[in-house]
C-alpha positions in Angstrom: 30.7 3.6 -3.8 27.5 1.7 -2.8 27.6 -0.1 0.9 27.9 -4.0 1.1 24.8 -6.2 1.8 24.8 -8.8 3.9 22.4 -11.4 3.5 21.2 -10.8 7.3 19.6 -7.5 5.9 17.4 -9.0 3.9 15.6 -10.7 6.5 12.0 -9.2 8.3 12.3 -7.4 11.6 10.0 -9.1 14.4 7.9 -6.4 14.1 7.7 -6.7 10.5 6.8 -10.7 10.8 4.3 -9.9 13.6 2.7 -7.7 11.1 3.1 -10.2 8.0 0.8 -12.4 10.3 -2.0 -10.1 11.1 -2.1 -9.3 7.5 -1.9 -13.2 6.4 -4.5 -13.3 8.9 -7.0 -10.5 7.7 -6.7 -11.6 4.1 -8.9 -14.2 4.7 -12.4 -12.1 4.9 -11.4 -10.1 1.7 -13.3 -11.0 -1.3 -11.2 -12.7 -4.1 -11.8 -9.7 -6.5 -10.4 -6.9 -3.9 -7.4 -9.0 -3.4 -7.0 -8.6 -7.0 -7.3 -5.3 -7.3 -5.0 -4.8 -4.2 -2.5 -7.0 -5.4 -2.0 -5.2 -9.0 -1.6 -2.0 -6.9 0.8 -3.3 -4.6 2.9 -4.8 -8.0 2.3 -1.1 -9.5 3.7 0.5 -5.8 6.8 -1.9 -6.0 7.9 -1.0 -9.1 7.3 2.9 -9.0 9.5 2.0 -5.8 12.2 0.2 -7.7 12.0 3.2 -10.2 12.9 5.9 -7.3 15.4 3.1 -5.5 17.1 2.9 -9.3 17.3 6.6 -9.4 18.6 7.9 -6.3 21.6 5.3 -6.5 22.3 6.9 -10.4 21.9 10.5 -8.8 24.4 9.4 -5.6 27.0 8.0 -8.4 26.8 11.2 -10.5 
């Protein structure tokens, strides 16, 4: 049986927004076609994540 969520765990850590802003901040100087590029990779990343996420909870239910 798979743990309840609370919505409170969906929310950043402090360090994680302090780190969202350096990154908001250092987007700026990046050239619109690497942001592109990094952007499609970061979609590809998130759903080879998802993928792994899906299959360890079907492997833990087996």
């Amino acid at each position: 049986m798979l743990p309840t969520l609370e919505p409170q765990d969906f929310d950043l850590t402090i360090e994680q927004e302090f780190k969202l802003v350096l990154y908001s901040q250092q987007v700026k100087e990046i050239p619109p076609e690497k942001l592109r590029a990094s952007l499609l990779e970061i979609v590809r990343q998130l759903m080879i994540t998802k993928n792994i996420l899906e299959a360890l909870v079907r492997k833990g239910g087996e």
